[in-house]
C-alpha positions in Angstrom: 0.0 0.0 0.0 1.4 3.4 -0.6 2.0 5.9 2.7 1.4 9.2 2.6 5.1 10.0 3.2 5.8 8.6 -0.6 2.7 10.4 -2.0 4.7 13.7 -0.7 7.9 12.4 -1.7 6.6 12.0 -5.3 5.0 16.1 -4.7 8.7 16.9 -3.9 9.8 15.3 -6.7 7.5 16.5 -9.0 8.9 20.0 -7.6 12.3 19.8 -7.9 11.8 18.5 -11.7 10.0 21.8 -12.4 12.8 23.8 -10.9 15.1 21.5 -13.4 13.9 22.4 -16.5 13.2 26.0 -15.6 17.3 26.2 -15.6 17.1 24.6 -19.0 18.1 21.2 -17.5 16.6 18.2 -20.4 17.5 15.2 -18.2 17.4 14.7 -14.3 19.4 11.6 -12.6 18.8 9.9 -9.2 21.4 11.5 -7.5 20.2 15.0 -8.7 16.5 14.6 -7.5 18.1 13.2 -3.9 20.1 16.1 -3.3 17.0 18.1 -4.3 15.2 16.9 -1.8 17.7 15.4 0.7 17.5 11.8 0.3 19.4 9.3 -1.0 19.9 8.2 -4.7 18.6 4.6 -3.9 15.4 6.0 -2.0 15.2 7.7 -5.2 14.9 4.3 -7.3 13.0 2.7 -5.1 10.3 5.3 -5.0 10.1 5.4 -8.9 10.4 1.5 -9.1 7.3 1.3 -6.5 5.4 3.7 -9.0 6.2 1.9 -11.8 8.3 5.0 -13.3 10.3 4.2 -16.1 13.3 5.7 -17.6 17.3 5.0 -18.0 18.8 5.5 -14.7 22.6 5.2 -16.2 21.5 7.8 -18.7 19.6 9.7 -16.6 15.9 10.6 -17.3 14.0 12.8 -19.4 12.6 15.7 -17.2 9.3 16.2 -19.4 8.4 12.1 -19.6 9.3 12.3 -15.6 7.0 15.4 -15.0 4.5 13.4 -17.3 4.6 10.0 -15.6 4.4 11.8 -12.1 1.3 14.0 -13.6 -0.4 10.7 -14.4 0.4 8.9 -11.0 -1.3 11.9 -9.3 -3.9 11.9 -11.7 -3.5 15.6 -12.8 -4.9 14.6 -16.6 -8.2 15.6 -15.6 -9.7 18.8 -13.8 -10.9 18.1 -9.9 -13.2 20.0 -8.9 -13.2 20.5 -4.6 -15.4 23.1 -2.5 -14.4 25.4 0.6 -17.0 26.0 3.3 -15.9 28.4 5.9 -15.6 32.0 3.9 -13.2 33.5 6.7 -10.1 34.9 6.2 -8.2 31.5 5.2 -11.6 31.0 2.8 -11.0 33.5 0.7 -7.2 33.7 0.4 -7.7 30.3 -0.5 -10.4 30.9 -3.2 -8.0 33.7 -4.6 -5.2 31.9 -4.6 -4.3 31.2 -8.3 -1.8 28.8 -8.1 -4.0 25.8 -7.6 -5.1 26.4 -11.5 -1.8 24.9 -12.8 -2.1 21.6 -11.0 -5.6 21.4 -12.4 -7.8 21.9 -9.1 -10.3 24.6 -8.9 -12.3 25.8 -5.8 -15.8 25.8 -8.2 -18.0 26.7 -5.1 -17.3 28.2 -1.0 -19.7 27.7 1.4 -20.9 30.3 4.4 -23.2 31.1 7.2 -23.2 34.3 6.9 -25.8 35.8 4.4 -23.8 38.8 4.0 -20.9 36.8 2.3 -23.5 35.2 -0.2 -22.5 36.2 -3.9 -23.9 33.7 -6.6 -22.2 36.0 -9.3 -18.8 35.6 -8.3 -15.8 34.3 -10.0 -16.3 31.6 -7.4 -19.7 31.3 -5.9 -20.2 32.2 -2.2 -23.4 29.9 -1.5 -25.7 29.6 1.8 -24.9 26.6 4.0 -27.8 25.2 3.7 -27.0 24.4 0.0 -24.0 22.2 0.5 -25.7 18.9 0.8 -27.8 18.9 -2.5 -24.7 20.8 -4.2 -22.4 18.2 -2.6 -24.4 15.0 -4.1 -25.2 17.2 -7.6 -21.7 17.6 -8.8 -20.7 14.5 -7.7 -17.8 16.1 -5.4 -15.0 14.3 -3.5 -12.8 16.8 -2.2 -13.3 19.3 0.5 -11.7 22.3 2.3 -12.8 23.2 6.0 -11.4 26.6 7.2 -14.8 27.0 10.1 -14.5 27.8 13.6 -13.0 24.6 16.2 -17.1 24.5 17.2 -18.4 23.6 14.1 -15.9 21.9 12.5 -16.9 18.5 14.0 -20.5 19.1 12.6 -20.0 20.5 9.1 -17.5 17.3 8.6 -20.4 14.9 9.0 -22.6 16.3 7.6 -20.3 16.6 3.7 -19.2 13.2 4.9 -22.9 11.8 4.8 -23.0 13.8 1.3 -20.2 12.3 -0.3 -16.8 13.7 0.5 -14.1 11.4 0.5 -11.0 13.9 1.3 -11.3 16.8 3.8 -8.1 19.6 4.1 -8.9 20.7 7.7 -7.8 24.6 8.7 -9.6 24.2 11.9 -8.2 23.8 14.8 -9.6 20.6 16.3 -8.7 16.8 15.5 -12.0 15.5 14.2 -13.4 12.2 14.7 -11.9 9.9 11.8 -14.2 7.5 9.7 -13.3 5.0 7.5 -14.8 6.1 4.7 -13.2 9.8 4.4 -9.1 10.6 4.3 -8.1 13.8 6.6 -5.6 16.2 5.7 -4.5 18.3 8.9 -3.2 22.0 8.6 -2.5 23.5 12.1 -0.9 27.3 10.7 -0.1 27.8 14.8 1.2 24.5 15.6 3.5 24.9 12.3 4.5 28.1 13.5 4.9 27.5 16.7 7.2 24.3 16.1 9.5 27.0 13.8 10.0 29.0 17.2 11.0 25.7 19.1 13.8 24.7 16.7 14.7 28.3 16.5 15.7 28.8 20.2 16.8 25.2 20.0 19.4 26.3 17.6 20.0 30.0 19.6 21.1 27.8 22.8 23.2 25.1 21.1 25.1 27.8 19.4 27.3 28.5 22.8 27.7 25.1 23.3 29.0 24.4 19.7 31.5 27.6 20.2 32.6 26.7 23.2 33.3 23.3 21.4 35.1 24.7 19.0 37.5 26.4 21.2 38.1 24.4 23.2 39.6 22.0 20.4 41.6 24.6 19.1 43.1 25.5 22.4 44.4 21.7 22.8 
């Protein structure tokens, strides 16, 4: 079964291969795409032997068949259409955030409480709440991003469970009960941030130490 942690390997991959040919690079090897991404050039082949991806690995392999190969992995032939419900803050940067067009998503409806965020004519729809079911089961949607308050979050993930969603991105702040039939994504923006601060004054104290290392070494 594939893990998550080679799904992202294969987004890293796919990353570093656009970076590639953006230098005017034709070919990428194994080693290359390791140090991109610091692993090793055998994790390398054994990710792209456990995907089935093919290519020369003595003459290295061609960026565009790689970025084609990865593309159809990750199913990215096809448009997918996800909603947002929660038109906050995160909502709408989310919804104006253009870079999800070039890996073929789009955000074709958000979802709020608040009637005063309701705009059927916009670029991307703002519709009532009370719409998402129906809209849900109508368009036959499997993706969903949840950016509501810790209170409701538990709620509104049933209830586009019960309609259909198989994959829910979750902004809020709360671990939500897991079912079997849904995948959840977590994004915590504090906890992320907060873990940056950690490592930071983690590094601030060892930094002494390591001096004092140093010195000490070249003293004897």
């Amino acid at each position: 079964m594939i893990s998550r942690t080679q799904i992202m390997r294969l987004l890293k991959y796919k990353n570093a291969l656009r970076r590639m040919k953006s230098f005017g690079f034709i070919k990428a090897y194994s080693n290359n795409l390791g140090d991109a991404i610091g692993i090793t050039s055998v994790q390398v082949r054994k990710d792209f032997s456990l995907f089935n991806i093919s290519g020369n690995k003595k003459g290295g392999y061609n960026i565009d068949d790689l970025l084609e190969q990865i593309d159809s992995i990750l199913g990215k032939q096809i448009s997918h259409n996800i909603i947002l419900i929660g038109y906050g803050k995160i909502g709408k940067a989310l919804v104006n955030y253009r870079g999800f067009e070039s890996e073929a998503i789009k955000i074709i409806a958000a979802f709020d409480h608040n009637p005063e965020k309701i705009n059927r004519e916009a670029p991307t729809p703002i519709l009532p709440i009370e719409e998402l079911k129906d809209f849900i089961i109508n368009n036959k949607i499997e993706v969903a991003i949840l950016t509501v308050p810790d209170l409701e979050a538990q709620r509104m993930f049933d209830v586009i469970c019960n309609a259909g969603i198989k994959g829910v991105l979750n902004f809020a702040p709360i671990k939500l009960l897991e079912r079997p039939d849904c995948i959840i994504n977590d994004v915590n923006i504090a906890d992320e941030i907060e873990s940056l601060f950690y490592f930071i004054n983690d590094v601030k104290e060892a930094a002494p130490h390591k001096k004092h290392r140093e010195k000490s070494e070249k003293q004897q």
